[in-house]
C-alpha positions in Angstrom: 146.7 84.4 3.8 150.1 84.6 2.2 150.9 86.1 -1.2 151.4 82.8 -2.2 148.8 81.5 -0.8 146.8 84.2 -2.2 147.5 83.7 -5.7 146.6 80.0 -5.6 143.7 80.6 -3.9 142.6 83.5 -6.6 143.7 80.6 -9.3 140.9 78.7 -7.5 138.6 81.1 -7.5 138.9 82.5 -11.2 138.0 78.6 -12.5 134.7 78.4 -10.7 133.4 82.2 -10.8 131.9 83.4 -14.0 132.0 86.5 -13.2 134.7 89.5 -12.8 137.1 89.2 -10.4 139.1 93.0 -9.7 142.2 93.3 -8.4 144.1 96.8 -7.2 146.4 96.4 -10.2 143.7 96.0 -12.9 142.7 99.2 -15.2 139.3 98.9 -13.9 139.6 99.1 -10.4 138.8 102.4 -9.4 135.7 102.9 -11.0 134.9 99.4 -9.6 135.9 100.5 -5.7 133.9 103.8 -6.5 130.2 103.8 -4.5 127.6 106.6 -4.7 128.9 108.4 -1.9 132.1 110.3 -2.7 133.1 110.5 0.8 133.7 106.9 0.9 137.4 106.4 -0.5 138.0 102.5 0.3 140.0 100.2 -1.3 139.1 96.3 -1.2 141.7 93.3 -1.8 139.4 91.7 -4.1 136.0 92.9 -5.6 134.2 89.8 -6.9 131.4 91.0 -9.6 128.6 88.4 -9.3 126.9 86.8 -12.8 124.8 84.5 -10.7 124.0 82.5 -7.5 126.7 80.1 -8.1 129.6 83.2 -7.8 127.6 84.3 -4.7 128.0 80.6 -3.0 131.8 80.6 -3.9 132.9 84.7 -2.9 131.2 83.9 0.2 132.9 80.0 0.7 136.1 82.5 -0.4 135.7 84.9 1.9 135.0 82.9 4.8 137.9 80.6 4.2 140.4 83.5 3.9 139.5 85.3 6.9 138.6 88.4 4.9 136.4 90.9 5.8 133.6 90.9 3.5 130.7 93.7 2.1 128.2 92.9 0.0 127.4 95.8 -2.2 124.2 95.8 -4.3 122.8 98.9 -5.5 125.5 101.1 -3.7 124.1 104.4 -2.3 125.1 102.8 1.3 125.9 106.7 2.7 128.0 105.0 5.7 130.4 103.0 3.0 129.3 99.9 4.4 129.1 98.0 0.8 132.9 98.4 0.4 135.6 97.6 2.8 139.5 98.3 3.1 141.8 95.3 2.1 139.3 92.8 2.1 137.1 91.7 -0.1 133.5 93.0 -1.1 131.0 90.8 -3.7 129.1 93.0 -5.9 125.9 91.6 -6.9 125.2 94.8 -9.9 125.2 92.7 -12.5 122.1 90.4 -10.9 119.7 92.3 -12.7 116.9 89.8 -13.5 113.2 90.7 -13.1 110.1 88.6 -13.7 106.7 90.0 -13.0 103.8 87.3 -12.3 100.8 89.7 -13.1 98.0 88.0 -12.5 99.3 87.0 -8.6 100.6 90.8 -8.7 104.1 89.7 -7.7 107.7 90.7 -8.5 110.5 88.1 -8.4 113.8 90.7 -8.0 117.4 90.0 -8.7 119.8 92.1 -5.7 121.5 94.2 -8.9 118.4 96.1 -9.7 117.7 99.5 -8.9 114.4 100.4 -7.8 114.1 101.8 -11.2 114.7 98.6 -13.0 111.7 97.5 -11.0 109.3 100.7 -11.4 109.9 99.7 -15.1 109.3 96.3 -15.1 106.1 96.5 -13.5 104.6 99.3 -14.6 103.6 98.1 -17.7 101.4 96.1 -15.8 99.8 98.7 -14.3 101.5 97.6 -10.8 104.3 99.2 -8.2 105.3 98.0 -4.5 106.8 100.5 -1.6 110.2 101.7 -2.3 111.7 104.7 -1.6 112.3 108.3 -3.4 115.0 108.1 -5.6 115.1 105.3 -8.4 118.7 105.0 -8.6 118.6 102.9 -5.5 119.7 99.3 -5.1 116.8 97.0 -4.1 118.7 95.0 -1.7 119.9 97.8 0.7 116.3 99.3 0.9 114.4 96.6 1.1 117.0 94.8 4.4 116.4 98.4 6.3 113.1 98.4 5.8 112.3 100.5 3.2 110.0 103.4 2.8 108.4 105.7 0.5 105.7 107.2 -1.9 103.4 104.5 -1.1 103.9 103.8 2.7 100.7 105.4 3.9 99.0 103.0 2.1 100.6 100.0 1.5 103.4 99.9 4.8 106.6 99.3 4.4 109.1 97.6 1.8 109.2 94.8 4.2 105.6 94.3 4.7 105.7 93.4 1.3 108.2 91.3 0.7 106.9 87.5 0.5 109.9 86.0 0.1 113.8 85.6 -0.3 116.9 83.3 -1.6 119.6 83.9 0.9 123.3 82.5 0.9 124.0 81.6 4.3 127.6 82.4 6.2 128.5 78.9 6.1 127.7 78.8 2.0 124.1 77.2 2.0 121.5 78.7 -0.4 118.2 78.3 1.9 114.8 80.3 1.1 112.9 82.8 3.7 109.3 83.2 4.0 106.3 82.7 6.6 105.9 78.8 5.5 110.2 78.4 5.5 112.9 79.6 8.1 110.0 81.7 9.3 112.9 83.2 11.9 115.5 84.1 9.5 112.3 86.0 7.1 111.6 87.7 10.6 115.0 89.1 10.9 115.7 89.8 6.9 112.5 92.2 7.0 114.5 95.5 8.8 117.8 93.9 9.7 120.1 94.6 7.3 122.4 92.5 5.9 123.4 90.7 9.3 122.0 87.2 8.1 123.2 86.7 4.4 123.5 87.5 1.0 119.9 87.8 -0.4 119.9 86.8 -4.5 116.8 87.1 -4.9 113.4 89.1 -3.4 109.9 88.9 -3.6 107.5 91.2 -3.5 103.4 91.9 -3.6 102.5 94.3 -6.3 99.8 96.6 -5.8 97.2 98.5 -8.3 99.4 101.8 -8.7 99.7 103.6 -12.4 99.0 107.4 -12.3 99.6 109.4 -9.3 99.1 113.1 -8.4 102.5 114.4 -7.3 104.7 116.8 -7.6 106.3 119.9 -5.2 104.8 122.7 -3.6 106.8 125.1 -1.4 106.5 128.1 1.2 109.3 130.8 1.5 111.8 129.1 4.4 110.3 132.1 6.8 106.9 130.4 6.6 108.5 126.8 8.0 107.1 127.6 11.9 103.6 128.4 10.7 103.4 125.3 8.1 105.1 122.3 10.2 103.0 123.3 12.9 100.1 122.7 10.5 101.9 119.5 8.8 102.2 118.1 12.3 98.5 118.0 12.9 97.1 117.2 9.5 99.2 114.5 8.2 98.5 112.0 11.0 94.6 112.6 9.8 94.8 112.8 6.6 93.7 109.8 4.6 96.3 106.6 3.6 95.3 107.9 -0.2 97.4 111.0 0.9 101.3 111.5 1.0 103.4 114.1 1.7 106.7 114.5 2.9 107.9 117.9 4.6 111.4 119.4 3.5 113.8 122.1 3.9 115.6 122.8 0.8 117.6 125.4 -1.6 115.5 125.3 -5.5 117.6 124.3 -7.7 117.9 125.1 -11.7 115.7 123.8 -14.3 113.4 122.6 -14.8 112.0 125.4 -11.9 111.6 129.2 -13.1 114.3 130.8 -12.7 112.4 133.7 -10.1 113.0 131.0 -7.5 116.3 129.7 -8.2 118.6 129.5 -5.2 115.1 130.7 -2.8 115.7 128.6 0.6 112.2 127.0 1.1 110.4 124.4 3.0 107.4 122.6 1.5 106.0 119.2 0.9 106.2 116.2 -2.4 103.2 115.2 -2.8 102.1 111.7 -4.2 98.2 111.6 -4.1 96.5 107.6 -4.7 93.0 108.5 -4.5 90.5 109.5 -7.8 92.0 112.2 -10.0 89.1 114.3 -9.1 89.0 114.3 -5.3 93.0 115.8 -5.4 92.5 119.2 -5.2 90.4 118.4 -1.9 93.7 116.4 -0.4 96.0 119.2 -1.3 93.7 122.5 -0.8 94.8 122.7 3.0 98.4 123.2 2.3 97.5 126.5 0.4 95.2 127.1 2.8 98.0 127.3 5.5 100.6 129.7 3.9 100.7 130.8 0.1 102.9 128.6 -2.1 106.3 130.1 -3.2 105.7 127.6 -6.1 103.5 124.3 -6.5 103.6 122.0 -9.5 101.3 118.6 -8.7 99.9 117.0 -11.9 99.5 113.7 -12.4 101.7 112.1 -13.6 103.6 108.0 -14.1 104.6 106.4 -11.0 107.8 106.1 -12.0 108.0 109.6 -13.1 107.8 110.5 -9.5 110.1 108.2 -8.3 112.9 109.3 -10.5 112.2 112.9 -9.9 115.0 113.5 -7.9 117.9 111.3 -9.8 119.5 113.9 -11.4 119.8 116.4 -8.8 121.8 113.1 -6.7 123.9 111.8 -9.1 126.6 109.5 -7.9 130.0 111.1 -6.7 128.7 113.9 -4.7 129.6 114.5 -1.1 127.5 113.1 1.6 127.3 112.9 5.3 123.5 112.5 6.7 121.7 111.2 9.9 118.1 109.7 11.2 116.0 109.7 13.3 112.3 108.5 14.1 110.5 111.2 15.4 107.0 110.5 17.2 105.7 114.3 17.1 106.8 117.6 16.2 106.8 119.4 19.5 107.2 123.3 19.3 110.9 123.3 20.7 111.6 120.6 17.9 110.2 123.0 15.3 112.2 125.7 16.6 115.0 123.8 16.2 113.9 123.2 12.1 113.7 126.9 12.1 117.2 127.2 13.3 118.6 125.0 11.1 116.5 125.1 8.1 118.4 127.3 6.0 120.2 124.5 4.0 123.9 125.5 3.6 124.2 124.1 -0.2 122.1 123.7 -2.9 121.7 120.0 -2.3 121.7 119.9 1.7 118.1 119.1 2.9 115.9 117.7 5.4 112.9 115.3 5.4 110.2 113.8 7.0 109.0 111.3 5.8 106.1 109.8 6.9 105.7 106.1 8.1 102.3 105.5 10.0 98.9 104.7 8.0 100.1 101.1 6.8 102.9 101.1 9.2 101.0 101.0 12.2 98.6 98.7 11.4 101.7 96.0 11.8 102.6 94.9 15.2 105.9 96.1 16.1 107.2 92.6 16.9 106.2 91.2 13.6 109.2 92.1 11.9 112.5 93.5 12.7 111.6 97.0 11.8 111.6 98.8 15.1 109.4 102.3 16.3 106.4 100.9 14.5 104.3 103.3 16.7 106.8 106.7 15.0 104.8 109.2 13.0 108.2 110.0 10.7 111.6 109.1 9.8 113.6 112.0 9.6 116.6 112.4 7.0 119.3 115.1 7.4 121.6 115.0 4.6 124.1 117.5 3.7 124.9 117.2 0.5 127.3 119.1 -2.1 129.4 117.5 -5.1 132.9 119.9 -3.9 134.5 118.4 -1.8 135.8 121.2 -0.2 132.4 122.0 1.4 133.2 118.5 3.0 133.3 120.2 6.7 130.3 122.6 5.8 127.8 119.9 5.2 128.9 117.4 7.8 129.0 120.1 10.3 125.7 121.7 9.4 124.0 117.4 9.1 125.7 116.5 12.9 124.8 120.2 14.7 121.4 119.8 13.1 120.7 116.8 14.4 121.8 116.9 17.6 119.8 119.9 17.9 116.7 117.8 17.1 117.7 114.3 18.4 116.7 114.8 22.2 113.3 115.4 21.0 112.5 112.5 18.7 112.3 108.7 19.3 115.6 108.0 19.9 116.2 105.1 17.3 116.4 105.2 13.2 115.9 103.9 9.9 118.8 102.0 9.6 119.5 103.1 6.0 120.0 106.7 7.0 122.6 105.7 9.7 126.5 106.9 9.0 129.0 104.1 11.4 127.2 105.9 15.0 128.1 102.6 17.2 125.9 100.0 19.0 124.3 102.3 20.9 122.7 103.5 18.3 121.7 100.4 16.5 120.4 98.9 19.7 118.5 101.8 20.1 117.2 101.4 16.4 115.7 98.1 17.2 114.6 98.7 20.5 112.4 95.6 21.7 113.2 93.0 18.9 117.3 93.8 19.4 118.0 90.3 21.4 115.7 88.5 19.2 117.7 89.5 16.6 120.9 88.6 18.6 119.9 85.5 18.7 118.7 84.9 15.1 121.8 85.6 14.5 124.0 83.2 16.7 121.9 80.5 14.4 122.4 81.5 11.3 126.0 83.7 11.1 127.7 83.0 14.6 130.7 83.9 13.4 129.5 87.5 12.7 130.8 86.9 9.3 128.5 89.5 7.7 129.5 92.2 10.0 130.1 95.2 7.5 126.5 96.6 8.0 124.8 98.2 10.8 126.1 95.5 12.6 124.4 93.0 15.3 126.6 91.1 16.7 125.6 87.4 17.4 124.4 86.2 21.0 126.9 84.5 23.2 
């Protein structure tokens, strides 16, 4: 596209999209380009902001007519940078930010600019929640494509074992709706595989009974992380769906903790407990039993108290470089790699495991995308500082960790906590259901138009 060209084109554009269109030269472009992880510095051609479905069906018609590479940015903790793109163009869907909760069928109908805690809020005045993941700052779109998991996967599955249906914009500028009565392949292929297929504007979910939980931290001292993940690894499988806890190595951080245990490295568990108030103690006893607590603090407490718990120790603009994994056991070599690595280089590097059976596995591993259905945890190293001259530090300390730990787990991961790792990787990720996906999308995106994402690249 010429200059020329461009600027007639943009003419075009600007009398048929409601929304903002941002160009390099306009005041507001940087903090428009800017995305959650400061690592990313990428700067698009074009970024159309989205007011509704109508701006979605042109940007796309747009990019596809001018040969740009498009991303489709939602939420916009992508840690890869995959919802921007360098001199192209990227549509921004943030300001989509419509909910409507249907209480009585205990449904959500979810706009792609919402944050999981735009939902949390929505629906919790009903009393309801559905499976997202642990930090409400996250865009509802990204999770949700990946797979999606969380405080309440042990009970209710995954993100994508809830969703019921979706409005997608196709590559070739349809608007067509997903679900098990309607493209029954292309809702097969939304539910883990990414954004490969289209540009969902709008999702639905099943609600379930969820109000109060019992949550909160408890940690050991980091020299107790042998004793207590050998423990973890055989109790948590056991333990009932009511029960969730996810294992971490961390550094405390400041308030609101007591200040005795600021800066103490420390591995532990976050709890988030579903059963009767008065049967908690019972679920968390063994944990003390193990190893005595450095510090525990699991009251109950709002759903969506818990979810936010850790937004304002990851604010956007810090410095991020993490990688996955699905890990079917802890064996002991595995655990004395954790031991190796565990002591987090800064304050906000960390591990997790979180769990995904219960739920999970009650879901055949071909009926969705979502591959490793028969994994015990997805595993998150993230390291994680807002200097940016700790850059090196964090990524060396996320990729030695790793690879430390990789030979022994399942091989493949959750795509969301993927940096770009190749097509190895991503084949690996889907294992089984990869060429089903190849060919779902030959029908639906042959082009690979959508290819800024974990990327599967259509069947030939």
């Amino acid at each position: 596209m010429t200059t020329t060209d461009g600027d007639v084109a943009l003419e075009q554009l600007e009398g048929t999209h409601r929304g903002e269109l941002i160009r390099p030269d306009d005041p507001e472009f940087d903090d428009a380009r800017t995305i959650y992880n400061a690592m990313i510095d990428k700067h698009p051609r074009l970024i159309a902001r989205c007011a509704d479905v109508a701006d979605v069906l042109t940007a796309v018609t747009f990019g596809r007519e001018h040969d740009l590479e498009t991303a489709i940015r939602s939420g916009g903790h992508n840690g890869a940078g995959l919802s921007s793109v360098d001199d192209g163009l990227v549509i921004d869907l943030s300001n989509m930010t419509g909910i409507r909760v249907e209480p009585e069928a205990e449904t959500v109908r979810v706009e792609p600019g919402c944050t999981w805690g735009d939902v949390d809020h929505a629906t919790h005045a009903f009393g309801l929640a559905t499976v997202s993941g642990v930090v409400s700052t996250t865009g509802v779109g990204g999770l949700t494509l990946g797979g999606g998991h969380g405080y309440l996967t042990r009970k209710y599955g995954l993100t994508i074992d809830n969703l019921v249906s979706a409005d997608v914009v196709l590559a070739d500028g349809r608007l067509v709706s997903a679900s098990e009565d309607e493209n029954e392949d292309l809702f097969w292929a939304l539910r883990g595989g990414g954004g490969n297929f289209g540009v969902v504007t709008s999702f639905e979910f099943q609600l379930h009974p969820v109000e109060t939980v019992v949550a909160g931290p408890l940690f050991w001292p980091i020299d107790e992380l042998e004793e207590t993940m050998r423990w973890y690894r055989e109790w948590l499988p056991d333990a009932p769906d009511d029960v969730y806890a996810f294992y971490l190595v961390a550094e405390v951080p400041g308030d609101p903790f007591p200040e005795e245990i600021h800066g103490k490295k420390v591995c532990g568990l976050l709890w988030c407990y579903l059963g009767p108030e008065d049967q908690a103690a019972d679920a968390i006893q063994p944990a003390r039993d193990v190893a005595e607590p450095l510090f525990e603090h699991i009251d109950p407490i709002p759903y969506p108290a818990l979810q936010s718990m850790f937004d304002d120790l990851y604010p956007s603009g810090d410095q991020w470089h993490w990688k996955g994994d699905f890990v079917h056991e802890l064996t002991d070599d595995t655990i004395a790699e954790h031991l190796r690595f565990g002591e987090v280089p800064t304050p906000k590097s960390t591990m997790h495991l979180y769990p995904i059976d219960g739920a999970v596995h009650r879901v055949d591993e071909h009926d969705t995308a979502w591959g490793h259905r028969d994994a015990t945890w997805s595993m998150v190293i993230a390291g994680v500082d807002s200097d940016p001259a700790t850059r090196d530090l964090i990524t060396d300390w996320a990729r030695d960790y790793w690879e430390a730990v990789h030979p022994h787990t399942a091989g493949g991961s959750y795509v969301n906590f993927m940096m770009d790792e190749g097509q190895d990787r991503i084949q690996a990720t889907y294992a089984d259901n990869y060429e089903r996906l190849q060919e779902i999308k030959a029908t639906y995106d042959p082009d690979n138009f959508f290819n800024v994402n974990q990327n599967i690249k259509p069947a030939q």
